[in-house]
N, CA, C and O atoms as a printed pandas DataFrame, in Angstrom:
     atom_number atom_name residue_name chain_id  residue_number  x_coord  y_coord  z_coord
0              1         N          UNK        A               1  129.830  127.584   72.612
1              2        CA          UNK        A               1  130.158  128.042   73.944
2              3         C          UNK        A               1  131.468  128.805   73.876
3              4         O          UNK        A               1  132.416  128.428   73.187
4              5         N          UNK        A               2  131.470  129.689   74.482
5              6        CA          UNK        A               2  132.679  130.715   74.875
6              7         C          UNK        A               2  134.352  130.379   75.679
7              8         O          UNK        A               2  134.384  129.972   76.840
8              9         N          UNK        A               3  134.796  130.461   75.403
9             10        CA          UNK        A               3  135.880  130.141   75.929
10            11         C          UNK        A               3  136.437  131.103   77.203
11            12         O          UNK        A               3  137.435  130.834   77.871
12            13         N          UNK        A               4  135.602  132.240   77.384
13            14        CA          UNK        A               4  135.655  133.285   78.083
14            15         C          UNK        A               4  135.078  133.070   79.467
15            16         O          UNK        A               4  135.566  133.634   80.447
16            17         N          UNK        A               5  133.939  132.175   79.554
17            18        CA          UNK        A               5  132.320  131.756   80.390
18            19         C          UNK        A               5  133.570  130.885   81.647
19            20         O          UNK        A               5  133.963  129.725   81.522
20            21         N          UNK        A               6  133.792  131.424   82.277
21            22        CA          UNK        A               6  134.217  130.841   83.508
22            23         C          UNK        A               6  133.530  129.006   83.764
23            24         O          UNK        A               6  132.339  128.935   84.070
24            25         N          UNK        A               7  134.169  127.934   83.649
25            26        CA          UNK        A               7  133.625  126.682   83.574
26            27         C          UNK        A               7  133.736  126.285   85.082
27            28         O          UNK        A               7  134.726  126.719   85.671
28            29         N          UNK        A               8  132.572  125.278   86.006
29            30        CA          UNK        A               8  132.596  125.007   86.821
30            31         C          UNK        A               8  133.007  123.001   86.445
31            32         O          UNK        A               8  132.316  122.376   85.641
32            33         N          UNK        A               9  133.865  122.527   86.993
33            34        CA          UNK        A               9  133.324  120.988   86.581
34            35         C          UNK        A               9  132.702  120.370   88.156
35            36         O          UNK        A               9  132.981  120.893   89.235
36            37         N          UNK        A              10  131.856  119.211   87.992
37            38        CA          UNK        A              10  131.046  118.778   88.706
38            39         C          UNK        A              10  130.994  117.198   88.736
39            40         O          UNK        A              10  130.351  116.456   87.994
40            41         N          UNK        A              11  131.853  116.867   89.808
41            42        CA          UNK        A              11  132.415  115.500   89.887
42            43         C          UNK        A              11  131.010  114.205   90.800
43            44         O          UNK        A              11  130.696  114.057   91.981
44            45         N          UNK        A              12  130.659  113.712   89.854
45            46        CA          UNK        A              12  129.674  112.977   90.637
46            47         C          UNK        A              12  130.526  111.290   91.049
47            48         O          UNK        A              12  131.086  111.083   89.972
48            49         N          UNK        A              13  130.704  110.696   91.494
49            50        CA          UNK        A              13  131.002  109.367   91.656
50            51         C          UNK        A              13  129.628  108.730   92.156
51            52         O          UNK        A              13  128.838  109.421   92.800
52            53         N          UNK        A              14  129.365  107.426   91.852
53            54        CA          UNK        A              14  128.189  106.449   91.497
54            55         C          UNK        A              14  128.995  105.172   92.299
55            56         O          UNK        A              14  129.928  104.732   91.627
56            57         N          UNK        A              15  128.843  104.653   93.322
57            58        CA          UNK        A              15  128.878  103.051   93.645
58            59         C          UNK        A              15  127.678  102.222   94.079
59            60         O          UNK        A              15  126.647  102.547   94.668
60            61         N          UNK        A              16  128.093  101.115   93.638
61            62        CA          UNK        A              16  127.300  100.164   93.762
62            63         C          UNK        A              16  127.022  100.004   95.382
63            64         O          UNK        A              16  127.979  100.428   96.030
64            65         N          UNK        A              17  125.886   99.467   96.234
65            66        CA          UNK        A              17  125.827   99.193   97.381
66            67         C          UNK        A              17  124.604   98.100   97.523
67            68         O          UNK        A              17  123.605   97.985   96.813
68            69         N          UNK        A              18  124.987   97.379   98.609
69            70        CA          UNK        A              18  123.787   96.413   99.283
70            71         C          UNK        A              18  122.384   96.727   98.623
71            72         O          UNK        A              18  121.680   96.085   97.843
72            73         N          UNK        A              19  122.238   98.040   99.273
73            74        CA          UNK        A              19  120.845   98.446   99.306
74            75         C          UNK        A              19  121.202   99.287   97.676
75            76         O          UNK        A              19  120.926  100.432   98.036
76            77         N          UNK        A              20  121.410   99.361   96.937
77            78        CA          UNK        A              20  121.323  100.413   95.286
78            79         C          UNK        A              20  122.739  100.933   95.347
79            80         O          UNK        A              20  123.783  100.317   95.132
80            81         N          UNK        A              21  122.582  102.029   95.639
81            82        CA          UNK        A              21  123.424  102.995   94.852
82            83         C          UNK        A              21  123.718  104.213   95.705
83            84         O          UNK        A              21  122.865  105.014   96.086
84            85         N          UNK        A              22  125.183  104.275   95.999
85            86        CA          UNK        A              22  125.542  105.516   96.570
86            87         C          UNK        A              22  126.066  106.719   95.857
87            88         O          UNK        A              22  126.980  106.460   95.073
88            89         N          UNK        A              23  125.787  107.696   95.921
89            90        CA          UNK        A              23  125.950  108.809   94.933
90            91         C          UNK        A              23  126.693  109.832   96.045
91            92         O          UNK        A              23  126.344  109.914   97.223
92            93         N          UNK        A              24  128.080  110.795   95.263
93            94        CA          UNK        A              24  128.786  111.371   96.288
94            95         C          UNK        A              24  128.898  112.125   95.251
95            96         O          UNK        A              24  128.513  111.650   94.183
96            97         N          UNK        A              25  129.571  113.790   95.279
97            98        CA          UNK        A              25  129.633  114.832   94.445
98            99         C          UNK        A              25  130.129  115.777   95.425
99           100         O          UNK        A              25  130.024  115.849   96.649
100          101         N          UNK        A              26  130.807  116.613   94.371
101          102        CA          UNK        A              26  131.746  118.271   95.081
102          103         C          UNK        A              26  130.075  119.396   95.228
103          104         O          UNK        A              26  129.975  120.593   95.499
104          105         N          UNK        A              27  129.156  118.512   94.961
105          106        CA          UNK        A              27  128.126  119.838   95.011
106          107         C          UNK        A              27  127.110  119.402   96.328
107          108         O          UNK        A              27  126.770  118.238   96.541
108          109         N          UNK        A              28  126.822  120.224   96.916
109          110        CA          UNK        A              28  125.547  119.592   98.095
110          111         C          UNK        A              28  124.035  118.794   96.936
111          112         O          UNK        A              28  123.839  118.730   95.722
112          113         N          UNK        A              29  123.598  118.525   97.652
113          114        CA          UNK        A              29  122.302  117.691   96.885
114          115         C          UNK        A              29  121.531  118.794   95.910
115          116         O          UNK        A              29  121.242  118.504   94.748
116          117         N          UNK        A              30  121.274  119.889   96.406
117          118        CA          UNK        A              30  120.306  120.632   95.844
118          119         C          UNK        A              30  121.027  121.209   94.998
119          120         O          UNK        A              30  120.242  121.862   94.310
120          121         N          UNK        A              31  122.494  121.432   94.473
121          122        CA          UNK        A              31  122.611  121.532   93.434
122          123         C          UNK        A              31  122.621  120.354   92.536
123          124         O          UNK        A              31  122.430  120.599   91.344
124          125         N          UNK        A              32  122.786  119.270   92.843
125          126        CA          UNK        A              32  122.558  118.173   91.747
126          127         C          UNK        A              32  121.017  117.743   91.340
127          128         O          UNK        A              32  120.765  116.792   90.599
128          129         N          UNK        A              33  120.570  118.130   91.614
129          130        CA          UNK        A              33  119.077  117.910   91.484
130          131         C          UNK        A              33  118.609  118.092   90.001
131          132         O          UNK        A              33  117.991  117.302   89.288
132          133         N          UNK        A              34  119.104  119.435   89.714
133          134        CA          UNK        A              34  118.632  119.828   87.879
134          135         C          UNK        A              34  119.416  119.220   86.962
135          136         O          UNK        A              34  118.986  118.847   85.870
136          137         N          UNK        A              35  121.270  119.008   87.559
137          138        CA          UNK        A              35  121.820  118.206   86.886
138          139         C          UNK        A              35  121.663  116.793   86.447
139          140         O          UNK        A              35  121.900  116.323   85.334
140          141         N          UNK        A              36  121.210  116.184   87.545
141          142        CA          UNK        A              36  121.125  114.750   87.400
142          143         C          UNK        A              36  119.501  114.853   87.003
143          144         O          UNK        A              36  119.366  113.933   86.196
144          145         N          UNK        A              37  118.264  115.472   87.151
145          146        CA          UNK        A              37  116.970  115.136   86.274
146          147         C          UNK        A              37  117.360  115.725   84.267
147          148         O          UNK        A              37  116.795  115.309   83.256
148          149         N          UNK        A              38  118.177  116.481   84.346
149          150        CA          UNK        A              38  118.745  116.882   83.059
150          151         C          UNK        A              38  119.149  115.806   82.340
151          152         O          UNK        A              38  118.739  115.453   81.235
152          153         N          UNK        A              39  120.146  115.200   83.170
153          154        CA          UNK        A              39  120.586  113.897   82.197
154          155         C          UNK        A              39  119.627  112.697   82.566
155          156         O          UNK        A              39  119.339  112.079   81.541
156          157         N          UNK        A              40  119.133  112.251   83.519
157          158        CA          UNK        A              40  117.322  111.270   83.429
158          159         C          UNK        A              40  116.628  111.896   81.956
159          160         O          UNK        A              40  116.532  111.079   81.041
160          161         N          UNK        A              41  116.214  113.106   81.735
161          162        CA          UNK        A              41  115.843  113.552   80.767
162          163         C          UNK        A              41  116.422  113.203   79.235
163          164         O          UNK        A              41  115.773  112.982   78.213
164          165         N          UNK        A              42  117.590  113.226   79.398
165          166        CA          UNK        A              42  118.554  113.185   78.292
166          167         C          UNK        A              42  118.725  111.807   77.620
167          168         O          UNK        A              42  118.759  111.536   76.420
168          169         N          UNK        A              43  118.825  111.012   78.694
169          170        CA          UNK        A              43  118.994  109.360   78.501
170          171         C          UNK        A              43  117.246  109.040   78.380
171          172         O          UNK        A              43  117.166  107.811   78.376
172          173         N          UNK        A              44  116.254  109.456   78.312
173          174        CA          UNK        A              44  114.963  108.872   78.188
174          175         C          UNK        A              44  114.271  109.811   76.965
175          176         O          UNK        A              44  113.138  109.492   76.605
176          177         N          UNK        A              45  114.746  110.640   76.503
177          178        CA          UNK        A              45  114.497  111.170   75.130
178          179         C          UNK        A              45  113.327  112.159   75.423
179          180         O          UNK        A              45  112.340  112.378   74.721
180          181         N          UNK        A              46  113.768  112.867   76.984
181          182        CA          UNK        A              46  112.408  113.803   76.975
182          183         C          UNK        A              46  113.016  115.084   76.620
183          184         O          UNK        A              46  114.200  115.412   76.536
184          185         N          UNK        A              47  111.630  115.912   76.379
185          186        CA          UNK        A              47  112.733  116.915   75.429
186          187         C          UNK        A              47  112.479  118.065   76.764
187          188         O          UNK        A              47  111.708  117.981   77.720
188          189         N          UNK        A              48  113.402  119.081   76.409
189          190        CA          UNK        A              48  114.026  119.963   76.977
190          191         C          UNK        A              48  112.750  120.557   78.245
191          192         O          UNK        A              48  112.711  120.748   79.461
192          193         N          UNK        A              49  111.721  120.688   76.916
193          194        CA          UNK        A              49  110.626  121.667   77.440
194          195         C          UNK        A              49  109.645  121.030   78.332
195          196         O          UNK        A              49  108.672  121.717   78.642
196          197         N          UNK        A              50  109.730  119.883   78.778
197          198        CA          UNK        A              50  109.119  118.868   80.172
198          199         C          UNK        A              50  110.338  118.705   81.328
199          200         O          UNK        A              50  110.406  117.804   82.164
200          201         N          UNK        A              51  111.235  119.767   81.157
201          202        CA          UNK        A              51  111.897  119.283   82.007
202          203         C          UNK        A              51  111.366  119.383   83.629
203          204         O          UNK        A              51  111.588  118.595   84.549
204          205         N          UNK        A              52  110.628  120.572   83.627
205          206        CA          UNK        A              52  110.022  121.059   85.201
206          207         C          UNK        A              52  109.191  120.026   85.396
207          208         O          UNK        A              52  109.062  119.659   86.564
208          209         N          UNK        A              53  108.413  119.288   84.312
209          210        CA          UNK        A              53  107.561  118.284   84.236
210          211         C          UNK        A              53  108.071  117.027   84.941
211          212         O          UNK        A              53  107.525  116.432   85.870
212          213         N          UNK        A              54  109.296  116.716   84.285
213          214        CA          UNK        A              54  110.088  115.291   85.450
214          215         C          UNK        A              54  110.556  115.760   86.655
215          216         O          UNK        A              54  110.156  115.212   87.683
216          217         N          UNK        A              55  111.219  116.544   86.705
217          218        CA          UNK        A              55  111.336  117.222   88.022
218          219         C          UNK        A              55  110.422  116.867   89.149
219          220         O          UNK        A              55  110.554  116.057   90.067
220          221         N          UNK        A              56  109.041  118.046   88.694
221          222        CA          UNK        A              56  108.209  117.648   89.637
222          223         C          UNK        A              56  107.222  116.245   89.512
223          224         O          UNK        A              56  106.325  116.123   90.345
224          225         N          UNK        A              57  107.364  115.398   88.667
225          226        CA          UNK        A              57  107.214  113.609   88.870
226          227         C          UNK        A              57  107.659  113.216   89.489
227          228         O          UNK        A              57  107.115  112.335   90.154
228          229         N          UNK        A              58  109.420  113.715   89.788
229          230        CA          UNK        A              58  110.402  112.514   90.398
230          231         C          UNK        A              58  110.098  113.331   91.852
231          232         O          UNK        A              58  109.692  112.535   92.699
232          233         N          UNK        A              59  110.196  114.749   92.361
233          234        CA          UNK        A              59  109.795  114.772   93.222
234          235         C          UNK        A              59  108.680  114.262   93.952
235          236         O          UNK        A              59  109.116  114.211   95.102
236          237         N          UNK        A              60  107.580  113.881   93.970
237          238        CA          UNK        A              60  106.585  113.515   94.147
238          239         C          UNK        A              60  106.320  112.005   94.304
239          240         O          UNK        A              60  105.525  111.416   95.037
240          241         N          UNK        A              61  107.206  111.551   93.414
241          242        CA          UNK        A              61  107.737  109.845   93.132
242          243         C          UNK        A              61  108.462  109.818   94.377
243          244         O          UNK        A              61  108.033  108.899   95.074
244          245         N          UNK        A              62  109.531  110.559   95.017
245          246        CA          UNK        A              62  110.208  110.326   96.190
246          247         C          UNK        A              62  109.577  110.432   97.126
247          248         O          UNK        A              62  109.929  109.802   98.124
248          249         N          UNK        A              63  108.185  111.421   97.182
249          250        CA          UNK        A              63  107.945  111.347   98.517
250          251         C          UNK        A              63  106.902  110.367   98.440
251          252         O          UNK        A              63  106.429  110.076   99.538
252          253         N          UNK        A              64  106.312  109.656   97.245
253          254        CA          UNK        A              64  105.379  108.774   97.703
254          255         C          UNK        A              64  105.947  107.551   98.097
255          256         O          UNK        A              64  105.340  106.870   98.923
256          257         N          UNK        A              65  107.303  107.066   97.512
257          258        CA          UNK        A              65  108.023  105.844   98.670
258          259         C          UNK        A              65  108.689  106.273   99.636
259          260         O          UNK        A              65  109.363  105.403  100.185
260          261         N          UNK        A              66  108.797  107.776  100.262
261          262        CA          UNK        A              66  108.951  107.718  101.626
262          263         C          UNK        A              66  108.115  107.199  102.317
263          264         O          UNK        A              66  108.261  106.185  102.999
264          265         N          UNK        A              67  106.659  108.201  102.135
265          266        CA          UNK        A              67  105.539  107.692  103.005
266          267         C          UNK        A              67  104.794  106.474  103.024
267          268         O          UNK        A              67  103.756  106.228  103.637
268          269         N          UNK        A              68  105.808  105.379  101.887
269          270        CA          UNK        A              68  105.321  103.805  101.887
270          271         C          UNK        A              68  106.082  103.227  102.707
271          272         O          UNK        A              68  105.738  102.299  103.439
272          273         N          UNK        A              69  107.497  103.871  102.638
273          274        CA          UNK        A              69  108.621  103.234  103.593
274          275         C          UNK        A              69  108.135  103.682  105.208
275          276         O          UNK        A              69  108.113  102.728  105.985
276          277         N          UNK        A              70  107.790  104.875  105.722
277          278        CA          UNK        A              70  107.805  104.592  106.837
278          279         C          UNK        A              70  106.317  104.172  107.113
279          280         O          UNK        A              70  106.157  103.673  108.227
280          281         N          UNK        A              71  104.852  104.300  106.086
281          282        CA          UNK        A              71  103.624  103.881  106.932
282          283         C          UNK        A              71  103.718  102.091  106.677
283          284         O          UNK        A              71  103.242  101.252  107.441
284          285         N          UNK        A              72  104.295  101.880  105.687
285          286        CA          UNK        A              72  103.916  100.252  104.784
286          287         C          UNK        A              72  103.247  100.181  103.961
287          288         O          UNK        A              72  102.960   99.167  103.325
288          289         N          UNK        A              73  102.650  101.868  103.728
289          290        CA          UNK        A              73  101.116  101.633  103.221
290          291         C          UNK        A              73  101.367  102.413  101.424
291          292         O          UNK        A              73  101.675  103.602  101.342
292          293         N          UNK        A              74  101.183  101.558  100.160
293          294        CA          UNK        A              74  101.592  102.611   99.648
294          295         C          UNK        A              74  100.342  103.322   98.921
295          296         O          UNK        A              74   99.196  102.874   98.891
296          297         N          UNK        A              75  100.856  104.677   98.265
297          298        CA          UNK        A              75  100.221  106.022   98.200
298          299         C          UNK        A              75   99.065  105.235   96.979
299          300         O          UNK        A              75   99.464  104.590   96.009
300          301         N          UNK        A              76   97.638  105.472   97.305
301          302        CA          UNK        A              76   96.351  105.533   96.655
302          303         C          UNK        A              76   96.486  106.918   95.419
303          304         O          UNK        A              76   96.529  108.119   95.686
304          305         N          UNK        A              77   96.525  106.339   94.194
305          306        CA          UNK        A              77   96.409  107.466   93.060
306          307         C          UNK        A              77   94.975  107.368   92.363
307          308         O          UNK        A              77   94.421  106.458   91.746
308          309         N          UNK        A              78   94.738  108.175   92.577
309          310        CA          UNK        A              78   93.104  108.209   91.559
310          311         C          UNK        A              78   92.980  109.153   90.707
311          312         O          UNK        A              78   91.961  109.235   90.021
């Protein structure tokens, strides 16, 4: 890496809470999104080239316990 490449740093803080985990950052959500499935990726040994692959898992993973959280009912996979 270049020493030239203008560096952004990207401060995430992680606390513990009642309900999991509160997550706070200098970036709005939708930029942490590739960052934080990048390192999910990184820490689970998937390689680079599935990354769109977890992405769109974990998306899909979120909305199927939304729609368990608000029907009760959870999502039928076949």
């Amino acid at each position: 890496m270049s020493d030239d490449i203008p560096k952004k740093s990207l401060l995430i803080q992680v606390d513990e809470a009642e309900d999991g985990y509160r997550i706070r950052a200098n970036e709005n959500p939708a930029a942490l999104k590739p960052v934080l499935t990048a390192i999910v990726c990184r820490m689970y040994g998937i390689p680079e080239n599935h990354f769109e692959d977890t992405a769109a898992f974990l998306k899909i993973l979120g909305e199927s316990y939304r729609e368990e959280e608000l029907t009760g009912n959870p999502r039928q996979v076949h």
